[in-house]
OpenMM code with the backbone's topology and positions (N, CA, C; nanometers):
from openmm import Vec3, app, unit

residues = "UNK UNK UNK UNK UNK UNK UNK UNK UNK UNK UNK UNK UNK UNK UNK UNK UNK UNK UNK UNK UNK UNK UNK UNK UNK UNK UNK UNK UNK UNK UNK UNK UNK UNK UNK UNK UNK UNK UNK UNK UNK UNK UNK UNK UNK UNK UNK UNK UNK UNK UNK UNK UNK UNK UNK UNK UNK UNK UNK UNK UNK UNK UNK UNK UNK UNK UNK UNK UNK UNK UNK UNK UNK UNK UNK UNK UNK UNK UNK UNK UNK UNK UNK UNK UNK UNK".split()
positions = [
    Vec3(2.8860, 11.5059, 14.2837),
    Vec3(2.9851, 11.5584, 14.1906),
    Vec3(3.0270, 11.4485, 14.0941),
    Vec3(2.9936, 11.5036, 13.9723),
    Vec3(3.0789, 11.3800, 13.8350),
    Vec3(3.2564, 11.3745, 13.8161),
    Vec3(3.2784, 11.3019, 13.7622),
    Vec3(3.4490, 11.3350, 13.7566),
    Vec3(3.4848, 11.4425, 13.6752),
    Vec3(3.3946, 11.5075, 13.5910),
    Vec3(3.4632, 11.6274, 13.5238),
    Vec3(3.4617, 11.7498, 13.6342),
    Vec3(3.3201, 11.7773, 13.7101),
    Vec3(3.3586, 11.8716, 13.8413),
    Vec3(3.4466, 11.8509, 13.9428),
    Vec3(3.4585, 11.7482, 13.9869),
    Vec3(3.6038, 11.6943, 14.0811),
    Vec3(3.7235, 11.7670, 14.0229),
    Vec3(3.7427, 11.6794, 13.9046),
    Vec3(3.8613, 11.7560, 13.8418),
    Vec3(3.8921, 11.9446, 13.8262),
    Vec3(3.7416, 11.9518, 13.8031),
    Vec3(3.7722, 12.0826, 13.7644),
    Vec3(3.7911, 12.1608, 13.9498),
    Vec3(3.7242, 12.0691, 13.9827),
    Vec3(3.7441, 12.1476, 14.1450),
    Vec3(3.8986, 12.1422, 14.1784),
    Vec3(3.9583, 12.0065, 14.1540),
    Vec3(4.1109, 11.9686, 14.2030),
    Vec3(4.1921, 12.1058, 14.1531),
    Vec3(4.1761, 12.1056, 13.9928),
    Vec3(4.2710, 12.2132, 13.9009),
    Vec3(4.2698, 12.3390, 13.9892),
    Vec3(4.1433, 12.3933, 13.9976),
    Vec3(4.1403, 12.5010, 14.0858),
    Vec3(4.1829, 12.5502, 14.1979),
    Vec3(4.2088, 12.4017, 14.2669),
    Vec3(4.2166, 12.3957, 14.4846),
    Vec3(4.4306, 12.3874, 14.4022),
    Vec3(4.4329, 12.3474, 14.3106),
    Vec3(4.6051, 12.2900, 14.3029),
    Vec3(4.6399, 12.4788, 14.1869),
    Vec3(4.6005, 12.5101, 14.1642),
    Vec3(4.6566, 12.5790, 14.0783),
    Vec3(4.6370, 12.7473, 14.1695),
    Vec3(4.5143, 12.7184, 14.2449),
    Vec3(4.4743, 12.8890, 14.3229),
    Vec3(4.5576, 12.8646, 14.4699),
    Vec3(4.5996, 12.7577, 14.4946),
    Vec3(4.6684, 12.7288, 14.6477),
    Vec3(4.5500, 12.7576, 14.7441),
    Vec3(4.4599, 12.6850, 14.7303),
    Vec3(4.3068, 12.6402, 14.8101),
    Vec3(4.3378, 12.5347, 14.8639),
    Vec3(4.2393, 12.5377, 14.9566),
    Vec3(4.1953, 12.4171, 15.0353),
    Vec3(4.0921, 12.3534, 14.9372),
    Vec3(4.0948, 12.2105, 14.8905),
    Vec3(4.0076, 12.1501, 14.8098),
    Vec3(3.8606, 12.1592, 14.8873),
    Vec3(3.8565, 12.1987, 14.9914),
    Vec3(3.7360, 12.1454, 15.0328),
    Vec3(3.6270, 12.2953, 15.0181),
    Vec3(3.6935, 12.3934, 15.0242),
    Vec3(3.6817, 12.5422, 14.9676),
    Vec3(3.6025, 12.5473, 14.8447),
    Vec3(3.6179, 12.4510, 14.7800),
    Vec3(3.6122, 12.4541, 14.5913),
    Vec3(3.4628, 12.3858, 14.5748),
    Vec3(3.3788, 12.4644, 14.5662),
    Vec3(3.1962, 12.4618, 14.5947),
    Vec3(3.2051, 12.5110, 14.4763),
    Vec3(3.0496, 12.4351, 14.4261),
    Vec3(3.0099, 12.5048, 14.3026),
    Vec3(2.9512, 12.6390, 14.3364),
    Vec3(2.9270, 12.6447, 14.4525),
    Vec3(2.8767, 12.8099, 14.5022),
    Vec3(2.9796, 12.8959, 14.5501),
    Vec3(3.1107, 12.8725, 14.5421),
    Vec3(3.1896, 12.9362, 14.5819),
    Vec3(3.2565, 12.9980, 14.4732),
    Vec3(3.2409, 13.1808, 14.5344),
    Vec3(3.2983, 13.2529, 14.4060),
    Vec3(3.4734, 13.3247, 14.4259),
    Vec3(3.4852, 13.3539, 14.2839),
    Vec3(3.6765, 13.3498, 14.3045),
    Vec3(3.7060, 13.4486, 14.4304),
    Vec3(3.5933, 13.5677, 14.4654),
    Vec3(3.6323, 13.6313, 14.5296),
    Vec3(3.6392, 13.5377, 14.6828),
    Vec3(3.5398, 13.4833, 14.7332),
    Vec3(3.5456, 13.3787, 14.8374),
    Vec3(3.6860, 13.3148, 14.8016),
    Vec3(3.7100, 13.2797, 14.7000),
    Vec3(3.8439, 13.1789, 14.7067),
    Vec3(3.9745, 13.2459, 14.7008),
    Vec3(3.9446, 13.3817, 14.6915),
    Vec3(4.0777, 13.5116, 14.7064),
    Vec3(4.1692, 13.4639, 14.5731),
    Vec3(4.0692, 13.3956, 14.4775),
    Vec3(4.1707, 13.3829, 14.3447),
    Vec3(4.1958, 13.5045, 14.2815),
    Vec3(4.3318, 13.5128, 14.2355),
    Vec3(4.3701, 13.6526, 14.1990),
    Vec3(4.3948, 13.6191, 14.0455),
    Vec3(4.3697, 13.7629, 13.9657),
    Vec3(4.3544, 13.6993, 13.7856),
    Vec3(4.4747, 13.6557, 13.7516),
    Vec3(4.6009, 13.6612, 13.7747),
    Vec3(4.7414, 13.5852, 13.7258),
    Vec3(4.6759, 13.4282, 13.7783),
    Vec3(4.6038, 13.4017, 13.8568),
    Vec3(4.5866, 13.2165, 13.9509),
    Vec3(4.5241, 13.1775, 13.8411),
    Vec3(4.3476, 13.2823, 13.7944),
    Vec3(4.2876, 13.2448, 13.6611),
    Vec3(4.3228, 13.2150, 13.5566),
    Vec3(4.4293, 13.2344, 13.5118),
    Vec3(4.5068, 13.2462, 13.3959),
    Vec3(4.5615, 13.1228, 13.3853),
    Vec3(4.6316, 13.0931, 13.5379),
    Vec3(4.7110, 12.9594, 13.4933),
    Vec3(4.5424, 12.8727, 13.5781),
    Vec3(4.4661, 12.8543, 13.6083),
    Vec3(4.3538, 12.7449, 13.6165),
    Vec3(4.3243, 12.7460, 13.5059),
    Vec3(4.2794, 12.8619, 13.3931),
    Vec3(4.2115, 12.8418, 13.2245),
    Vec3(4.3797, 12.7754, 13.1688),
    Vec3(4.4575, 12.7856, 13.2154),
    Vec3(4.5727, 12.7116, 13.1354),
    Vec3(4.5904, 12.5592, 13.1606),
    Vec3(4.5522, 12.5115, 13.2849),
    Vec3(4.5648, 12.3642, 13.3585),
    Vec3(4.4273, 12.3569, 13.3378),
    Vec3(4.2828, 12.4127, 13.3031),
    Vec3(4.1681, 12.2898, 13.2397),
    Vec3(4.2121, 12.2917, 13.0919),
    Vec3(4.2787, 12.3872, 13.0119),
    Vec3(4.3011, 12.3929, 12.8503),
    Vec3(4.3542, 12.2165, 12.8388),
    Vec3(4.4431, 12.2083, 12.9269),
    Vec3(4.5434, 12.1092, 12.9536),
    Vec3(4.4654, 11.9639, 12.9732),
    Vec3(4.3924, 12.0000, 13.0999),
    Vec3(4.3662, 11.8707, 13.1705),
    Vec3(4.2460, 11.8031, 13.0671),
    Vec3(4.1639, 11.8993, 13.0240),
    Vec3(4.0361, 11.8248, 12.9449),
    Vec3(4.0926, 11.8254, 12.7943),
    Vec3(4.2131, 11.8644, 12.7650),
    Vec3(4.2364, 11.8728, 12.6169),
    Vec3(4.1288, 11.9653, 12.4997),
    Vec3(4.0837, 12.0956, 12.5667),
    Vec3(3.9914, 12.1588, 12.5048),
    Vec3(4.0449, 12.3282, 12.4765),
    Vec3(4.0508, 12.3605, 12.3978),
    Vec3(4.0647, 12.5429, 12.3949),
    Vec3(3.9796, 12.6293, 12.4602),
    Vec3(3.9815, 12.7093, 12.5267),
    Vec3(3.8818, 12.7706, 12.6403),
    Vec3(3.8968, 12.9481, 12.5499),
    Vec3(3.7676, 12.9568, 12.4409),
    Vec3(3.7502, 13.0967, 12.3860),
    Vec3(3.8043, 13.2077, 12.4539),
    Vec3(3.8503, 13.3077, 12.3967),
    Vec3(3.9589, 13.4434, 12.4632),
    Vec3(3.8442, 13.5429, 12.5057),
    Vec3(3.7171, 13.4934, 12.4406),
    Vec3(3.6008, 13.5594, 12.5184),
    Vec3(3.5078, 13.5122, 12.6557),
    Vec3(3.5841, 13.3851, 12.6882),
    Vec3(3.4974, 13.3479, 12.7952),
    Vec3(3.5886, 13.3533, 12.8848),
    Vec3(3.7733, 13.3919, 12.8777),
    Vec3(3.8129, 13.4362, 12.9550),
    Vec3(3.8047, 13.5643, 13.0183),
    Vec3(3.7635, 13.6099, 12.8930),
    Vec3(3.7035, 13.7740, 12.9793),
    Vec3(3.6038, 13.7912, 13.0034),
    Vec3(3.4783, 13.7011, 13.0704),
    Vec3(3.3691, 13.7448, 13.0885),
    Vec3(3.3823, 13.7021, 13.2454),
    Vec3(3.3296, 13.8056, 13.3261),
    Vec3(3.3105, 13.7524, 13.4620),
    Vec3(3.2523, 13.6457, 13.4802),
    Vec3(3.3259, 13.5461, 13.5302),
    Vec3(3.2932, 13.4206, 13.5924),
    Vec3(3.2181, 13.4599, 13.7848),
    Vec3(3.1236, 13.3987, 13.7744),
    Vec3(3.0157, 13.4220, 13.9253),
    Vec3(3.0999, 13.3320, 14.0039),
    Vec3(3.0786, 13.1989, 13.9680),
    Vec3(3.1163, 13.1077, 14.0903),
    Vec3(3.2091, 12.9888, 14.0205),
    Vec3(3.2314, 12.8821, 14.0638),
    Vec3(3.3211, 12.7607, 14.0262),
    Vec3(3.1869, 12.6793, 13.9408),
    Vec3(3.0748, 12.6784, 14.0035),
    Vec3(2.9664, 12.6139, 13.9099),
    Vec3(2.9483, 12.6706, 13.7952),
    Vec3(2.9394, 12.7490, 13.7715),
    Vec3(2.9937, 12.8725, 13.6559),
    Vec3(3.1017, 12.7778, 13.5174),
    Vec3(3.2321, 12.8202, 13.5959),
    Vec3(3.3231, 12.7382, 13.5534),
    Vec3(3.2899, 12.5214, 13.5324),
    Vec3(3.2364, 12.5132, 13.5719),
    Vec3(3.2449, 12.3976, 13.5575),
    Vec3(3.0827, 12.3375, 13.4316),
    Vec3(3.0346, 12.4399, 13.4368),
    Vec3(2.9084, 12.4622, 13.3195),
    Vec3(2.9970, 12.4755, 13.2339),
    Vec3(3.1002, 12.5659, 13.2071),
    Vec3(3.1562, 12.6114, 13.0569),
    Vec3(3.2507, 12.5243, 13.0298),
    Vec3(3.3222, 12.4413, 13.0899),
    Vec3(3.4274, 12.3957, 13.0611),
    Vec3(3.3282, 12.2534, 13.0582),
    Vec3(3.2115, 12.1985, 13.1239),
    Vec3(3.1447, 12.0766, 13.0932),
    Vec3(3.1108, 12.1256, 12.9193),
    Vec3(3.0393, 12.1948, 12.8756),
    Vec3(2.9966, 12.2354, 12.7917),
    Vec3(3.0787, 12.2170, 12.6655),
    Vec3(3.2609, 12.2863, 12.6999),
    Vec3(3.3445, 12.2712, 12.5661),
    Vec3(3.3874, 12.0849, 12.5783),
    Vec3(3.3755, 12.0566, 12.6322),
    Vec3(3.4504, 11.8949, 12.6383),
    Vec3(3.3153, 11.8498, 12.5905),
    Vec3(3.1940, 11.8466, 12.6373),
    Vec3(3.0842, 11.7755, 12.5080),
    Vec3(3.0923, 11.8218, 12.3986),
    Vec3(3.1556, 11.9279, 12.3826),
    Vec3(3.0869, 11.9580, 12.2345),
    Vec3(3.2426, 11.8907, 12.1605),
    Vec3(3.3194, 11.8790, 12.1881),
    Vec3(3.4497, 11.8234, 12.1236),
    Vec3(3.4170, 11.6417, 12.0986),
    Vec3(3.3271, 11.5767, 12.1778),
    Vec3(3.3171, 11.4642, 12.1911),
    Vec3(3.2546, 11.4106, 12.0345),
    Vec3(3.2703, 11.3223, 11.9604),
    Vec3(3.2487, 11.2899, 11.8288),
    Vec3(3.0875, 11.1928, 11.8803),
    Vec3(2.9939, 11.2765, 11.7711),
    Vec3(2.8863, 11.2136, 11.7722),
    Vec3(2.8600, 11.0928, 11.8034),
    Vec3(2.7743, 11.0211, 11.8321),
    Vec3(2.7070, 10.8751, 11.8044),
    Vec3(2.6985, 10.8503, 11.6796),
    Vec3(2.7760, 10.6743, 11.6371),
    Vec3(2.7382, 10.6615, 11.4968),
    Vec3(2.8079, 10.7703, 11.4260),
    Vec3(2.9370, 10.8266, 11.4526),
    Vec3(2.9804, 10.9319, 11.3649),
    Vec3(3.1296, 10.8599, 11.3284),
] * unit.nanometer
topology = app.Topology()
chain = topology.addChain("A")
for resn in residues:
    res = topology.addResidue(resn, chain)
    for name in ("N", "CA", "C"):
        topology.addAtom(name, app.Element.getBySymbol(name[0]), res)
């Protein structure tokens, strides 16, 4: 695990009231009994923690698992990162 999945695992285990050790990239919200008000505030604490806007369309798309989540939210924090030589 890199420090952006850690983190994103922590946000999740602190914001869904999980056991951190629960928080698998194969583990899906239904396994983690996250309920959509918990989702709401986890897309509100990574908006936060990585300093990135999380699209109003990728909150509504079924998320599979936490690896899932941690693809999309790796994904918006590179793309915010300022080129090489830029």
């Amino acid at each position: 695990m890199d420090d952006i999945e850690n983190k994103i695992c922590d946000i999740i285990a602190k914001e869904a009231r999980v056991d951190r050790a629960l928080v698998t990239p194969g583990a899906t919200m239904d396994d983690l009994k996250i309920a959509s008000v918990d989702l709401v505030q986890i897309v509100f604490a990574l908006e936060e923690g990585f300093d990135i806007t999380i699209p109003e369309e990728a909150i509504k798309m079924d998320v599979k698992n936490v690896g899932e989540v941690v693809a999309a939210v790796r994904e918006l924090v590179l793309a915010k990162k300022p080129a090489a030589g830029a």
